[in-house]
N, C-alpha and C positions, 0 to 999 in steps of 0.2 A: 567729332561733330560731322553729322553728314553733310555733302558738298551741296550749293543750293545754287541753279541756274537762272537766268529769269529767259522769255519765249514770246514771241506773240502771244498776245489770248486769241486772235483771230490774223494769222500770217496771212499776208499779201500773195503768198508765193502760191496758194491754192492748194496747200499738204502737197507740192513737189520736191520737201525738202531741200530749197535754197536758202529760205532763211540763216541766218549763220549763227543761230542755236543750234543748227544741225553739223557742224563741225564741232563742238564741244559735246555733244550728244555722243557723237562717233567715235572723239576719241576717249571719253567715258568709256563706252562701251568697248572699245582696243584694250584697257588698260583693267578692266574687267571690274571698275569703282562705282559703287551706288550715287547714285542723287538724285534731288529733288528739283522740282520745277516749278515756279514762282510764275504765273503769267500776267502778264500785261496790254494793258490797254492803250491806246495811240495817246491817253488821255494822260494814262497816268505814268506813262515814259517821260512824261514832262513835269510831273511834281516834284520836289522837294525832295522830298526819300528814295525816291531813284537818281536822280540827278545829285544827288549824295556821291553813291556807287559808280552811274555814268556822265559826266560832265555833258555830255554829247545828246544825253535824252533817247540813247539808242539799245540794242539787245546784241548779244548776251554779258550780262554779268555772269562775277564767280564767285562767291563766300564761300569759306573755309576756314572756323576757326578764326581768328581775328585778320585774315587776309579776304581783301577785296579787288576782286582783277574787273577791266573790261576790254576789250578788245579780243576777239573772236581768237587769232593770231597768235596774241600773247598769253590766250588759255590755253589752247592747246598745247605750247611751247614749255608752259609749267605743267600742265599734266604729263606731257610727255618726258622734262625730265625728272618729277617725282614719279613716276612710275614705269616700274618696267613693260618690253613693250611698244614703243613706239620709235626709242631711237639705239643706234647699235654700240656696245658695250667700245667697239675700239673707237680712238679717237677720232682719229682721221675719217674714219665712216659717219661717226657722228657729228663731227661739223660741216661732212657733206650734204648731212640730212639735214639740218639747219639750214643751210644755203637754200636746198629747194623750197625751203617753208618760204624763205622771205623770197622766192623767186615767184612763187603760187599767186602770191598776194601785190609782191611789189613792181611784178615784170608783165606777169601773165590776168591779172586781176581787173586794172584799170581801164585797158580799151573795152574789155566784156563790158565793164558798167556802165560807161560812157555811152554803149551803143543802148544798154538800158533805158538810159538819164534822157538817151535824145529821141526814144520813143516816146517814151510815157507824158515827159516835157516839153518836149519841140516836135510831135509829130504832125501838129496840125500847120507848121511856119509851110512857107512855099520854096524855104531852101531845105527841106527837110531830108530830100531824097538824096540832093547832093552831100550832106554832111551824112548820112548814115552809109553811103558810100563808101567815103574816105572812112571812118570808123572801120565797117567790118576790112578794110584790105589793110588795114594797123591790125585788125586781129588777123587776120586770114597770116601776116608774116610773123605774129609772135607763134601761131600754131604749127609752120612750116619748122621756124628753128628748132621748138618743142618735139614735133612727129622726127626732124634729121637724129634730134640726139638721142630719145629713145627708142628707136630704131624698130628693132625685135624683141626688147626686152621686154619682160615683164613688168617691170617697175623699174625707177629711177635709177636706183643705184643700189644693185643688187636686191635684199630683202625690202619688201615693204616698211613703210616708217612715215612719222608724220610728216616729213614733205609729200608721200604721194598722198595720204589724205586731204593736205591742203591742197595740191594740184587738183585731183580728183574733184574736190569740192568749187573750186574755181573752176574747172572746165563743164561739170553740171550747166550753171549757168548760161551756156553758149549752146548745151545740146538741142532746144527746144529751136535754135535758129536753121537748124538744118547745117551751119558750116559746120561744126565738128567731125559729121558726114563723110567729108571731102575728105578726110586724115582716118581713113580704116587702123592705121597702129594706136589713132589716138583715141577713137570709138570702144576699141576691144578694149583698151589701158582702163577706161573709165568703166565699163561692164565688169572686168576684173576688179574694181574698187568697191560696185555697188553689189557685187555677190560676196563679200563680204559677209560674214556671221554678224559681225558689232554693226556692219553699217545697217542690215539689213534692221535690227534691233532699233537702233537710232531714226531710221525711217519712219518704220511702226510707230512709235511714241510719239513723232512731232506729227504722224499723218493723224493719229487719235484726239490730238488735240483741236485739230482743224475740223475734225470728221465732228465730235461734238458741239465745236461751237457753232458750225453750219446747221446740225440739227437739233439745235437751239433756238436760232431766228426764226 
């Protein structure tokens, strides 16, 4: 049965592939496995039969066969270990590469959103400048520890694997602030993920989807 995702029908993120159907897109395309894309409305994220699949009312699912994932994080984590590809045959490599996944999301993930949440939500309060402040210098030091440890390297820990994807796609997020900027290893890290063959694929596909429904309205 082929794998079946669901996606905005019209992403918020403007086809900049931040949505986080663009992580399970990516590592589809890493692990070289077809699928489908199911898309969704604000509207009907919230019915019944999505709410089935995601309790949360949110994107992406993952159908296969009689398995149903949601959580961007924990698709990838099953793609990656049914398929070769994204994480490394020895062990100890491979639970390293595991670490960064939950480090992408559980370390590095939060203050980027947050500084999100406080635009889009609190940007009009009169404390607003003071709290997006404190925000970015909570990012500004998870990205100091991030640029000390990968230093000159190419990637995390040695070969590419799906923690640098999830890093990669976690740090997107913050590039459009300009601080990413200020971390040149961290700049080049993430240019090295987006010139990518899969990612570059995985871009394509979610930016066509935005491209059409824009020139649809």
């Amino acid at each position: 049965m082929t794998i079946t995702i669901t996606a905005f029908e019209r992403s918020p993120d403007g086809g900049k592939g931040l949505a986080r159907d663009m992580r399970v897109r990516w590592a589809l395309e890493e692990v070289g496995q077809p699928y489908d894309v199911r898309l969704l409305s604000f509207k009907a994220m919230k019915e019944p039969a999505h709410l089935a699949l995601q309790p949360f009312g949110q994107i992406p699912t993952y159908e296969e066969d009689d398995l149903a994932l949601f959580e961007s994080g924990a698709i990838v984590f099953h793609i990656a270990e049914r398929h070769a590809g994204l994480l490394p045959d020895d062990a100890n490599a491979r639970a390293r590469a595991i670490t960064w996944m939950f480090a992408a999301v559980s370390t590095m993930e939060p203050p980027i959103v947050d500084r999100e949440i406080a635009r889009y939500l609190e940007g009009d309060k009169t404390w607003y400048e003071e709290r997006r402040s404190l925000v970015e210098e909570r990012i500004r030091k998870r990205l100091s520890e991030l640029s000390d440890r990968l230093g000159d390297a190419n990637w995390l820990d040695g070969e590419f694997s799906a923690g640098d994807l999830q890093m990669v796609s976690v740090l997107l997020r913050v590039k459009g602030s300009g601080i990413l900027a200020e971390y040149p290893n961290l700049s080049a890290y993430v240019a090295r993920g987006q010139a990518r063959p899969a990612y570059k694929r995985a871009f394509d596909a979610q930016l066509a989807v935005f491209t059409a429904a824009s020139s649809g309205s």
